[in-house]
C-alpha positions as a Python dict, from the first residue, in 0.01 Angstrom:
ca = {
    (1, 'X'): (0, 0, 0),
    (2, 'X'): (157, 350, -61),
    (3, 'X'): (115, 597, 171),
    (4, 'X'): (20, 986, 54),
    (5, 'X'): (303, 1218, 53),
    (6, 'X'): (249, 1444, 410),
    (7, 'X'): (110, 1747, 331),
    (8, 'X'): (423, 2029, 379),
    (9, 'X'): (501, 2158, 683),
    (10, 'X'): (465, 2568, 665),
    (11, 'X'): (716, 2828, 764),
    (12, 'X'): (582, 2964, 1056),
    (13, 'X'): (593, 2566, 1167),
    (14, 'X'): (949, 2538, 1030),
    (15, 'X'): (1058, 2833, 1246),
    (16, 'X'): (894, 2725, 1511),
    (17, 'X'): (1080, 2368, 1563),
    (18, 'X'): (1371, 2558, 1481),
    (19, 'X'): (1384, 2768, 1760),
    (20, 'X'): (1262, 2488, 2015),
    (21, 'X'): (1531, 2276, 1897),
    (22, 'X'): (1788, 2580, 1967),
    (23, 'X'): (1666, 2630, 2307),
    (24, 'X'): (1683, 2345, 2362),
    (25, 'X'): (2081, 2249, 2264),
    (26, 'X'): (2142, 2621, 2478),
    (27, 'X'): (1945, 2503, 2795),
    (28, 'X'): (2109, 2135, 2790),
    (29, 'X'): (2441, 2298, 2701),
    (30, 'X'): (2434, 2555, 3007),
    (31, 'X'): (2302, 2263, 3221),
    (32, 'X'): (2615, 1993, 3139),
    (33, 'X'): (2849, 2114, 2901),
    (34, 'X'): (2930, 2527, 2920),
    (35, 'X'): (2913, 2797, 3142),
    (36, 'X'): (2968, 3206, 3080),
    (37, 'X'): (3083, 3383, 3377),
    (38, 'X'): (3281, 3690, 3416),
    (39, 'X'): (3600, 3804, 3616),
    (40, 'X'): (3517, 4099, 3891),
    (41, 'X'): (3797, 4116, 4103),
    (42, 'X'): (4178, 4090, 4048),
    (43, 'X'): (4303, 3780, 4244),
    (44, 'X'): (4386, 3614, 3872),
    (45, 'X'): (4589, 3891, 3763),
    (46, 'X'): (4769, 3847, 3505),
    (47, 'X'): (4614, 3590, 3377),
    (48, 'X'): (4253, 3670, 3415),
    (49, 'X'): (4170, 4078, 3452),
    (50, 'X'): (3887, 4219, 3572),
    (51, 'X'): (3617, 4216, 3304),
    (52, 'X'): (3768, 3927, 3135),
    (53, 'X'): (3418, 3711, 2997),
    (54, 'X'): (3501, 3345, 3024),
    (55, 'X'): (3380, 2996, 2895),
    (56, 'X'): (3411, 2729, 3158),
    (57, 'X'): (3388, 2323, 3082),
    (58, 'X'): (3140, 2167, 3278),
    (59, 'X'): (3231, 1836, 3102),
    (60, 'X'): (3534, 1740, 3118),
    (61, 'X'): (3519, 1685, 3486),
    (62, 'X'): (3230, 1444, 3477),
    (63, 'X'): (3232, 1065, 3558),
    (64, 'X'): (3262, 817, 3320),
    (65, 'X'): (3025, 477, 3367),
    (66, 'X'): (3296, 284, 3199),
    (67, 'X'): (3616, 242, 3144),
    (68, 'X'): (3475, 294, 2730),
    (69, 'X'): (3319, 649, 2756),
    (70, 'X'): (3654, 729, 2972),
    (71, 'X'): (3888, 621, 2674),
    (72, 'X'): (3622, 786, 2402),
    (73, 'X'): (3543, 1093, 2598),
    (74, 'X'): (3733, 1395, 2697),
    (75, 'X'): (3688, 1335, 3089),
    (76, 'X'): (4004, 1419, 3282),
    (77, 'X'): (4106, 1429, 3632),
    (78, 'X'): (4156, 1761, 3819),
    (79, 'X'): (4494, 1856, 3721),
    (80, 'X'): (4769, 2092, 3909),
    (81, 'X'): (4766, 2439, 3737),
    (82, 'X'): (4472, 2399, 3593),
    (83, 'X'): (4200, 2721, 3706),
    (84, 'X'): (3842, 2611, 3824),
    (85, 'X'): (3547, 2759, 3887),
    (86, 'X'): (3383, 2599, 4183),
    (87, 'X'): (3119, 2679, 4446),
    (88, 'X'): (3287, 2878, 4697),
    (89, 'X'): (3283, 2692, 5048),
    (90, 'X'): (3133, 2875, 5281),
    (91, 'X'): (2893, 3046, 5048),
    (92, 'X'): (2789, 2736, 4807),
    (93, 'X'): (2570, 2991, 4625),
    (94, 'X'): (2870, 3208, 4507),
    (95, 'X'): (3129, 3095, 4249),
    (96, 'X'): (3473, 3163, 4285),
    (97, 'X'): (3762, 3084, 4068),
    (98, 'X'): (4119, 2994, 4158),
    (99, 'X'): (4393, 2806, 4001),
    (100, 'X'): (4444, 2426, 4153),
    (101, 'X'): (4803, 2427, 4366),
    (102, 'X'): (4811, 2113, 4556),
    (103, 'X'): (4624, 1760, 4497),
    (104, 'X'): (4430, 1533, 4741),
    (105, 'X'): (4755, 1376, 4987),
    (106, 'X'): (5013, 1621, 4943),
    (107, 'X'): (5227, 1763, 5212),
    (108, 'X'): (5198, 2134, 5144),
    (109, 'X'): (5433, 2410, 5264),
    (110, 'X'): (5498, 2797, 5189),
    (111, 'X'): (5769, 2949, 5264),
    (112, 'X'): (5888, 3267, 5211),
    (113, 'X'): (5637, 3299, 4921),
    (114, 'X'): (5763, 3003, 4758),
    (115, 'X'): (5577, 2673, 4695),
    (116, 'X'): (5670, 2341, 4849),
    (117, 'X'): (5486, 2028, 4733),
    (118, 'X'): (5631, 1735, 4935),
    (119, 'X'): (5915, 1909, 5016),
    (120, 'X'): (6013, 1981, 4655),
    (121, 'X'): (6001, 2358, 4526),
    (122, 'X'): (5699, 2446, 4276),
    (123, 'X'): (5760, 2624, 3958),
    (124, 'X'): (5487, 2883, 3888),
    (125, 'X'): (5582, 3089, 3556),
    (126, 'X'): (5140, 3233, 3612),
    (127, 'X'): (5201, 3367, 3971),
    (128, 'X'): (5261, 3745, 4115),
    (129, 'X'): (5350, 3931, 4359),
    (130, 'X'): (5280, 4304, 4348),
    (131, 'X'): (5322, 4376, 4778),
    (132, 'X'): (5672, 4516, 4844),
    (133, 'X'): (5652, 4448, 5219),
    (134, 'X'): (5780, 4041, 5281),
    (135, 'X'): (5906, 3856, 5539),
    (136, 'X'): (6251, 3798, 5593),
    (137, 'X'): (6292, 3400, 5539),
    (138, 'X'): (6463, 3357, 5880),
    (139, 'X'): (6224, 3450, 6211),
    (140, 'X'): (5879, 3506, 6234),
    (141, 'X'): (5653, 3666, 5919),
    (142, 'X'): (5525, 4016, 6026),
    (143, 'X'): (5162, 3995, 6059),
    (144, 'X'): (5009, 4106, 5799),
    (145, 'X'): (5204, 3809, 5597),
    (146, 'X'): (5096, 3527, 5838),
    (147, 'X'): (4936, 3261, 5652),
    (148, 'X'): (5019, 3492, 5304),
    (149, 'X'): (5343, 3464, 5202),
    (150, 'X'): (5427, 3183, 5504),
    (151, 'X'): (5169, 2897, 5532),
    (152, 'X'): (5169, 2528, 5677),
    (153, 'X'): (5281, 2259, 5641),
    (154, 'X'): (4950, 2077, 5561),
    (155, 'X'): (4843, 1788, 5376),
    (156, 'X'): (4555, 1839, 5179),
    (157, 'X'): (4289, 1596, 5271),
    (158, 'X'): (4132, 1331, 5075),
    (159, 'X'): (3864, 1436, 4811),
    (160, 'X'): (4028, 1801, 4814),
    (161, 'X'): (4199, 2075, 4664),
    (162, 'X'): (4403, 2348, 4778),
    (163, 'X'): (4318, 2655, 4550),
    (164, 'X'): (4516, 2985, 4504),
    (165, 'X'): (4455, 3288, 4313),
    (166, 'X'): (4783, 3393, 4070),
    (167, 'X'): (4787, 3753, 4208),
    (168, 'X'): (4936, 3578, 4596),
    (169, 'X'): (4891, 3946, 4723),
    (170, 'X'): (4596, 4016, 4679),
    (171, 'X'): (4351, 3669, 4691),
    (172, 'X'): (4159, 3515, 4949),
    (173, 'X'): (4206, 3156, 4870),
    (174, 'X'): (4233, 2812, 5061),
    (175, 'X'): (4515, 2971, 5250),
    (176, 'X'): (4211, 3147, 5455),
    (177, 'X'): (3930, 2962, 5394),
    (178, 'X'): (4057, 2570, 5331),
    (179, 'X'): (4096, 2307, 5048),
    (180, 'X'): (3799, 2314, 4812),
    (181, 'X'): (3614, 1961, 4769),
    (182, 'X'): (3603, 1797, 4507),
    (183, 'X'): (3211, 1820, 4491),
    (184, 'X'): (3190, 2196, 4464),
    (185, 'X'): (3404, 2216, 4134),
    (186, 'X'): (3213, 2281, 3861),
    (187, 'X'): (3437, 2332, 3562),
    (188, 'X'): (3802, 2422, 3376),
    (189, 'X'): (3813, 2754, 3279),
    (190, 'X'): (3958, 2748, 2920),
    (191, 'X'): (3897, 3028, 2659),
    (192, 'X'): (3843, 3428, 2645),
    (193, 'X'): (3571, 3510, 2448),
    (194, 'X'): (3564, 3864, 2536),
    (195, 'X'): (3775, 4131, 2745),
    (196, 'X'): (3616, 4475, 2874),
    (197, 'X'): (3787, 4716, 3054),
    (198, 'X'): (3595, 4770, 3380),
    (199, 'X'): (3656, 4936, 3715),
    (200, 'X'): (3758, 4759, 4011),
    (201, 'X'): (3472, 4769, 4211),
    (202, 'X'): (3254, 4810, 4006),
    (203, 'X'): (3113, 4480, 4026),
    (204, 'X'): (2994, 4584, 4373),
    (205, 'X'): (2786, 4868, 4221),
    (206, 'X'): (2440, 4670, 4224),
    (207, 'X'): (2065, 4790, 4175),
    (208, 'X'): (1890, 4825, 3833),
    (209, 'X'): (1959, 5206, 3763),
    (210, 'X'): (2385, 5065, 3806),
    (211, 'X'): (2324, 4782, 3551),
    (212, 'X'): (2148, 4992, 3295),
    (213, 'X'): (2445, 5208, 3324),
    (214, 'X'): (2694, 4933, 3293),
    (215, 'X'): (2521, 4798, 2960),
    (216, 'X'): (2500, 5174, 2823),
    (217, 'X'): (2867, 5186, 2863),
    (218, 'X'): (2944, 4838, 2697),
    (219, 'X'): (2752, 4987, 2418),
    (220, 'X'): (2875, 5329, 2366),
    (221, 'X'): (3233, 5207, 2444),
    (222, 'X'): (3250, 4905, 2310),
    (223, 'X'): (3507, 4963, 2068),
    (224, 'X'): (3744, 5200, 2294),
    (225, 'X'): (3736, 4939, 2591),
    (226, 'X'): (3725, 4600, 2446),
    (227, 'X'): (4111, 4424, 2504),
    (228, 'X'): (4094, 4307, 2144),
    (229, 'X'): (4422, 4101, 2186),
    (230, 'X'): (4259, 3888, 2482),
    (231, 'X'): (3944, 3823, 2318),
    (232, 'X'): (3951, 3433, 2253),
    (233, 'X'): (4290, 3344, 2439),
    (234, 'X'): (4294, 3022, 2547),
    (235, 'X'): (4312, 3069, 2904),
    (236, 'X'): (4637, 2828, 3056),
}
């Protein structure tokens, strides 16, 4: 028996799946696979600035159900030197983002503003340090560098991370607050796609009438203040 040809589908019905099946791909995308956030303060200096716009990879953190969708899919364990985005602990609801220092077991130590990982020196070509005032590397840090430029020894616990920002003068990492666990992480942070030069501060400048004013000025000075050489830089 032979079936009638369907009667064509019309345009408005055309557009109409397409758009579904768009919203669709964006909602399951922002759900599993990507995430846009954006840089306010400067604890990643240099490597992130404020008003940096970033992609972050949900997926390539996520568990494989076999030792097949491990070897055929780009999961990968959390990596030393690689820069997260995670739920920050003691406010779950806010994200932060740091770069990953030490891994679950190690004995941790700074010293003098330099990195020990089991007793062996790190090499960090990312990190700064813009804060003239140090500690001498015999006798005790001055205050204000307790737990800054001296810290530990400590071995990160099981299940854990211990997070820093690049800028080590000026970020409030798991030297204050702890290891991160491995639950909160949410992503990699990996490309650029967009730089705007912003105040610091300014994300702090909240209220409707404030974010009109901040989209105006994206518009009107969007040419004059976008960092054209950091717009989609891989971000290492």
């Amino acid at each position: 028996m032979i079936r009638p040809d369907a009667p064509p589908k019309g345009a408005l019905r055309d557009y109409f799946e397409t758009i579904v099946i768009c919203v669709i791909f964006v909602l399951f995308s922002r759900a599993f696979v990507f995430q846009q956030s954006k840089i306010p303060t400067g604890s990643m200096e240099e490597t992130l600035l404020i008003g940096d716009y970033i992609m972050v990879n949900k997926f390539v953190y996520a568990s494989a159900a076999t030792s097949l969708e491990k070897a055929l899919l780009p999961f990968q364990d959390v990596r030393r030197g690689d820069v997260i985005v995670f739920k920050f602990p003691e406010e779950p609801e806010k994200d932060y983002i740091k770069r990953i220092i030490g891994l679950p077991g190690e004995l941790l130590e700074i010293i003098d503003q330099q990195v020990y990982i089991n007793g062996e020196p790190l090499e960090e070509p990312y990190k700064i340090h813009r804060d003239p005032r140090r500690p001498r590397t015999t006798g005790a840090p001055s205050p204000f560098a307790q737990g800054r430029d001296s810290f530990g020894p400590e071995i990160v616990p099981a299940g854990h991370y211990f997070a820093m920002g690049d800028n080590r003068d000026n970020s409030r990492d798991s030297r204050a607050w702890g290891p991160v666990p491995r639950e909160n992480i949410k992503g990699r942070a990996f490309l650029i796609w967009w730089s705007f030069e912003e105040r610091r501060g300014q994300y702090l400048e909240r209220g409707p009438m404030n974010q009109v004013k901040h989209v105006l000025e994206k518009i009107t000075h969007l040419v004059t203040k976008t960092r054209w050489t950091r717009t989609f830089r891989i971000i290492h």
